[in-house]
C-alpha positions in Angstrom: -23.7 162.7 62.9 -20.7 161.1 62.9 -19.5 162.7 65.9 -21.9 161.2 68.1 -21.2 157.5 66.1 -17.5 158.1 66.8 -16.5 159.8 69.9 -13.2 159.7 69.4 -13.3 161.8 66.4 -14.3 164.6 68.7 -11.4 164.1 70.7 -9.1 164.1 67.9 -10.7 167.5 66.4 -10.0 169.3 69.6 -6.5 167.5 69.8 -5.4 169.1 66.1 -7.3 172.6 67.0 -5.4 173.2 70.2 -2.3 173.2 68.5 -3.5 175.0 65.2 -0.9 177.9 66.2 1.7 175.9 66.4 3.8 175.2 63.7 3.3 171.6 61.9 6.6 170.2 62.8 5.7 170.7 66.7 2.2 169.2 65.9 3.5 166.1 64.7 4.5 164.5 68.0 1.4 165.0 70.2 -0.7 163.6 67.5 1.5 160.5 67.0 0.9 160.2 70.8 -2.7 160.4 71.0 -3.0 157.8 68.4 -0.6 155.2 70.3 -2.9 156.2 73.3 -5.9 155.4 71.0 -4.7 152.3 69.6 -3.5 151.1 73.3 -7.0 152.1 75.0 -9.0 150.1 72.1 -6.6 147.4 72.6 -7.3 146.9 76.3 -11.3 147.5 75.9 -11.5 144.4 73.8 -8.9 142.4 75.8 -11.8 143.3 78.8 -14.8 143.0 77.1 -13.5 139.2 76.1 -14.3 137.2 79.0 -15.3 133.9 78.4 -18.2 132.5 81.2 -16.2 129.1 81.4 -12.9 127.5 80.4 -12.3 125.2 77.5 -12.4 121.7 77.6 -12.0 118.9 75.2 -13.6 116.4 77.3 -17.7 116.3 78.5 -18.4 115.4 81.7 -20.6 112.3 82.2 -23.5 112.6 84.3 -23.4 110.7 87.8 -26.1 108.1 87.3 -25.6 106.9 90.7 -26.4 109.2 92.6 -29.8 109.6 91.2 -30.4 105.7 91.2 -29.7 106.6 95.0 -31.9 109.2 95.4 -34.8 107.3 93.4 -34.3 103.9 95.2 -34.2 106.1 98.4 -37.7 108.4 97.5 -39.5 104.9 96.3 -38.4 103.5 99.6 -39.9 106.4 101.9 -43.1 106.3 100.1 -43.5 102.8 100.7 -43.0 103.4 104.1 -45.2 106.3 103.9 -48.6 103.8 102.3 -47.6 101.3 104.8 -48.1 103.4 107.6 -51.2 104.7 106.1 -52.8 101.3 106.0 -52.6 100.8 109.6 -55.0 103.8 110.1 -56.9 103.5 112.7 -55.1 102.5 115.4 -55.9 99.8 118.1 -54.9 100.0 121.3 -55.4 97.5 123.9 -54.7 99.9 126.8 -57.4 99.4 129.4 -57.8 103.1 130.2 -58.8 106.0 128.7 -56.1 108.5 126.9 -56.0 111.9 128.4 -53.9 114.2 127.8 -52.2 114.5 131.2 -53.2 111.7 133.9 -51.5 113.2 137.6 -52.9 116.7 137.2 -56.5 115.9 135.9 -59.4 114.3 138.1 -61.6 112.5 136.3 -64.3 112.2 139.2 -65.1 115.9 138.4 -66.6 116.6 135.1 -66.2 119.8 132.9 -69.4 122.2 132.1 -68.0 123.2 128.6 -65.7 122.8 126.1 -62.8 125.5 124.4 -63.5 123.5 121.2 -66.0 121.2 119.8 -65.3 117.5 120.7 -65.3 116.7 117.4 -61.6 117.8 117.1 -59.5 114.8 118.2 -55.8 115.5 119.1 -54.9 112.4 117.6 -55.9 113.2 114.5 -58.8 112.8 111.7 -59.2 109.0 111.2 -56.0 107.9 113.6 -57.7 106.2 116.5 -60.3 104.1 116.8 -61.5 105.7 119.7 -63.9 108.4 120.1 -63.1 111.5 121.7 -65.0 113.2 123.9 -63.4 116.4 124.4 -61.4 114.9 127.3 -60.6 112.3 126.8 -60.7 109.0 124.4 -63.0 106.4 125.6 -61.5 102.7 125.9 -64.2 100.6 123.6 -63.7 97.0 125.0 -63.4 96.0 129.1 -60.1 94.5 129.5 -59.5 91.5 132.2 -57.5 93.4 134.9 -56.4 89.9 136.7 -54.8 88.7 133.4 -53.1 92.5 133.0 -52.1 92.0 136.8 -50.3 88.2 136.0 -48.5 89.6 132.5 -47.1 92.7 134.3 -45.5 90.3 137.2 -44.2 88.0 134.6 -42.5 90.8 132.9 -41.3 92.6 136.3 -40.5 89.2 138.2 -39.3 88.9 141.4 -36.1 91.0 142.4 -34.7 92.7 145.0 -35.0 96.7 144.6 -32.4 98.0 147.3 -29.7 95.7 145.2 -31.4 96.4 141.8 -31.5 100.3 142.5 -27.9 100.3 143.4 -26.7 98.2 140.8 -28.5 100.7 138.3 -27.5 104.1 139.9 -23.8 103.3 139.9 -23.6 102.4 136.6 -22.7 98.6 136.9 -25.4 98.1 133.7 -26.1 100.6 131.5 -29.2 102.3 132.5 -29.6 106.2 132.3 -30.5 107.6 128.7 -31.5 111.2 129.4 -33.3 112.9 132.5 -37.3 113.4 131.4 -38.8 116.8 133.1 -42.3 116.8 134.0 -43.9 119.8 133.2 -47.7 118.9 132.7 -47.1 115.9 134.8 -47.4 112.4 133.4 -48.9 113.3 129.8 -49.9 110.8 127.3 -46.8 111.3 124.9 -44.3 110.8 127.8 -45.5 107.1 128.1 -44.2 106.6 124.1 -40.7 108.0 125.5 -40.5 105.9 128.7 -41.0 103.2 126.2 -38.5 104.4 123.5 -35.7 104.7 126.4 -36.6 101.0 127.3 -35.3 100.3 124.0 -32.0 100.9 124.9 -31.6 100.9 128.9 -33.9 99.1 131.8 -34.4 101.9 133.4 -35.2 105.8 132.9 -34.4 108.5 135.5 -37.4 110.5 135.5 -36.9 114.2 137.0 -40.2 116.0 138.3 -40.3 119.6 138.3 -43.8 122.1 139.0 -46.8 121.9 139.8 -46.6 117.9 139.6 -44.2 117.3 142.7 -47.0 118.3 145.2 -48.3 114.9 145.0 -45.5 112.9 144.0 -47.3 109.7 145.2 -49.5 110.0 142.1 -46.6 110.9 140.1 -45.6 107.5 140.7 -48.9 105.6 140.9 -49.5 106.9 137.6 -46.5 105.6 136.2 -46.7 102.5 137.0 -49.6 102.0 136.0 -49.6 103.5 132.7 -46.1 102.2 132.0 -46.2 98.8 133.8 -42.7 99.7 135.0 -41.9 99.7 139.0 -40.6 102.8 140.2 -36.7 101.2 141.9 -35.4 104.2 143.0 -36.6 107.7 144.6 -34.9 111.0 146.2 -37.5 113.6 146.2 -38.1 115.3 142.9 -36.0 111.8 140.7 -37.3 108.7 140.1 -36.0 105.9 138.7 -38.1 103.5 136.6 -37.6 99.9 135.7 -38.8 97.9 132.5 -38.9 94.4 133.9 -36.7 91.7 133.9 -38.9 89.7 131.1 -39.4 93.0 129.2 -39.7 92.6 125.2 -39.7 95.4 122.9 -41.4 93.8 119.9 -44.3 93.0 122.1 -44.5 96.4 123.6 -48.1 97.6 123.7 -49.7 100.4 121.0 -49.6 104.1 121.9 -51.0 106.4 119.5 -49.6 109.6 119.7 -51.4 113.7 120.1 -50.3 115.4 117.4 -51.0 118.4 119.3 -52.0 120.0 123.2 -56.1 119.7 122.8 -57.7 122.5 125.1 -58.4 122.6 128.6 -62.2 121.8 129.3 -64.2 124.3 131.8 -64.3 122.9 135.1 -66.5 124.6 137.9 -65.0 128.2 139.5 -62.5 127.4 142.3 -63.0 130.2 144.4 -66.4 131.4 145.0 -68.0 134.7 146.3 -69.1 133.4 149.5 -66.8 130.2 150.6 -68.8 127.3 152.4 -69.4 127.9 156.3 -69.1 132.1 156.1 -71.2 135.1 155.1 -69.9 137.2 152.5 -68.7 139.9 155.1 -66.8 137.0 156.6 -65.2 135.8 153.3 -63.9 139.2 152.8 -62.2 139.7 156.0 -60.3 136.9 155.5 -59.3 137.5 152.2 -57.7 141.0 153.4 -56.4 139.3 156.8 -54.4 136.9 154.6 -53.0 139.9 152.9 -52.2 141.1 155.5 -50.8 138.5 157.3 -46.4 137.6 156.4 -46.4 134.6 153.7 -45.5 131.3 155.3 -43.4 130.2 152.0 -42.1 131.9 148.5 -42.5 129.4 145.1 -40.5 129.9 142.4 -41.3 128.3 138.9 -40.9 125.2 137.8 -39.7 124.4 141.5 -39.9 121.6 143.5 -42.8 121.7 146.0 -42.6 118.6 148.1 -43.0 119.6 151.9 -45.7 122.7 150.3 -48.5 120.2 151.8 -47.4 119.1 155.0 -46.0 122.4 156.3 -49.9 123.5 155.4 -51.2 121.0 157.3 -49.0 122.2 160.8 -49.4 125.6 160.3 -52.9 125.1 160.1 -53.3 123.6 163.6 -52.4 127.2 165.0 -53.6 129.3 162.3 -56.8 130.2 160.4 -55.6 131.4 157.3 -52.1 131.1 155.3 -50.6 133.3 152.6 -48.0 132.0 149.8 -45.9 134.1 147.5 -45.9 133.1 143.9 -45.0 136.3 142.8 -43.1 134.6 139.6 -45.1 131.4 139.4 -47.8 132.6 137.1 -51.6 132.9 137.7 -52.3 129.4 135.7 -49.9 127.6 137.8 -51.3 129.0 140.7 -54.4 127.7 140.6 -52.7 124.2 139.7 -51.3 124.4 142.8 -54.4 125.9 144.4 -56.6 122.8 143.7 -54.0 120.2 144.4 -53.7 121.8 148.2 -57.7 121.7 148.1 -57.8 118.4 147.7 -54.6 117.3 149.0 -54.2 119.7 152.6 -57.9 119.7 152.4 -58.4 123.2 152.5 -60.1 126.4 150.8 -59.5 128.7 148.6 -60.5 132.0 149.2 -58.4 134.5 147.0 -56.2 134.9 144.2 -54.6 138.0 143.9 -51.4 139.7 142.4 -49.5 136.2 143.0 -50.1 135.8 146.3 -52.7 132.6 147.2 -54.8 132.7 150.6 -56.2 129.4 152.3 -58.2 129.3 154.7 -58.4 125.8 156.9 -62.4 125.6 156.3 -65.4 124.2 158.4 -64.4 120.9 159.4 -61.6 121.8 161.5 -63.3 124.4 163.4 -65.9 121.7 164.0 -63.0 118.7 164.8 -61.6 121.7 167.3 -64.7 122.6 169.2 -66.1 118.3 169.7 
């Protein structure tokens, strides 16, 4: 029993019987030196064992009072903010049109057959806006005098020169460029909060269109100068530059209520049908394949610039009766954007999507205009 409650008596036994043989005046000096080894190895074990989890000091530390005074004064100050911004909820906006999501790349002539989600869900929020959405769009309540809109915006603009304005700008004589904005689902409804931001600090905003948007880059900029009340100074193809207004005030900047998230496309009718207008089904089908066939007259890339896509359509449609494009790494959304815009825009029809590649065909009307 003892044994096991001292270990080193064990050690010791088999020290003394090892040398039981030997006479006792030879055993006397391993033993002493197992016992200074003894001594010397309990000796170090305690100095180990005895290590202390901090160092001694005589004096307390005081607690820093003022940095929680800080963080309390700082906490009481964001939840004020916090219940202030709650009580102005809902939101009024005196905008005169309605709030869509994106304003160049939707047509709001042309109505949607369903909904991805129930209309009920408003991108602004529960309780935000005083508006109503309808699963499109949020409905302006009141009619707005567009005269007195018209005389406030010319006030603000005021009369000026653009050629010298634009230059004065560009070259940097006034401070002017805060950061280039890319337009990737055209003019959308948050971009008009930015515009207005960077208006804050500059008066004017170079705007940089990329996509499906720069087919119709006249509505890129109809649209924002409407939405805005800017005027568009300044543009080189794809980059635009947009000015605030002489008279332009930022505490009397008008409210815009931001989407807290991308609502859902609606359903819109199918673009390309079985049998296109004008044809028999036999017909449609040949055409399809003979634009398949036939070498593409232009290659997009994504997120390119597609300004001349429209009018070099147009000529090669007054020799030819179908046209091919390569979107091989476009994407099959973004090519039937850009299959609807050249609908409307060329006009044309669509006859077939298929593995990237898009196939127009110049329609009825100008086989009629070619035969009177």
């Amino acid at each position: 029993m003892l044994v096991k409650i001292f270990p080193w008596r064990h050690s010791r036994h088999q020290t003394l019987t090892l040398y039981s043989n030997i006479p006792f005046h030879d055993v006397t000096q391993p033993t002493i030196l197992c016992i200074s080894c003894f001594l010397s190895q309990s000796r170090s074990q305690n100095e180990d064992t005895y290590d202390p989890p901090f160092s001694f000091t005589s004096k307390t530390l005081k607690p820093n009072n003022k940095n929680k005074e800080k963080k309390q004064g700082n906490s009481q100050n964001k939840a004020s903010s916090k219940s202030e911004k709650d009580l102005d909820f809902p939101l009024k906006s005196n905008l005169p049109f309605d709030f869509r999501y994106s304003y160049s790349e939707t047509n709001p002539s042309i109505e949607p057959i369903g909904y991805r989600e129930p209309p009920r869900f408003s991108p602004f929020g529960p309780g935000r806006l005083d508006r109503k959405w309808i699963g499109a769009c949020a409905l302006a309540k009141e009619a707005v005098d567009l005269l007195k809109l018209e005389e406030q915006r010319r006030e603000v603009l005021e009369n000026h020169s653009p050629k010298k304005k634009s230059l004065r700008l560009w070259n940097g004589f006034v401070i002017t460029i805060v950061l280039d904005k890319l337009i990737w689902g055209g003019v959308t409804h948050n971009m008009l909060e930015d515009i207005h931001n960077h208006w804050k600090r500059a008066e004017a905003v170079r705007i940089k269109c990329l996509g499906v948007p720069t087919l119709d880059m006249d509505n890129v900029c109809f649209q924002l100068e409407d939405k805005t009340g800017g005027n568009i100074i300044y543009r080189h193809i794809n980059i635009l530059l947009l000015y605030r207004g002489r008279n332009h005030d930022f505490k009397k900047r008008p409210v815009i209520p931001l989407m807290l998230w991308k609502p859902y496309a609606p359903i819109y009718p199918k673009l390309v049908k079985n049998v296109a207008d004008g044809l028999t089904f036999e017909e449609t089908k040949e055409m399809g394949n003979r634009g398949l066939n036939s070498p593409p007259l232009m290659k997009l890339t994504r997120n390119g610039v597609y300004v001349n896509v429209v009018e070099r359509v147009r000529e090669v449609f007054q020799t030819e009766e179908v046209v091919r494009l390569d979107c091989t790494h476009v994407g099959l959304s973004d090519c039937k954007k850009i299959g609807v815009k050249l609908r409307d825009l060329v006009p044309c029809v669509p006859i077939l999507f298929k593995d990237d590649q898009i196939i127009l065909w110049r329609g009825k009307e100008a086989l009629e205009r070619e035969s009177s």
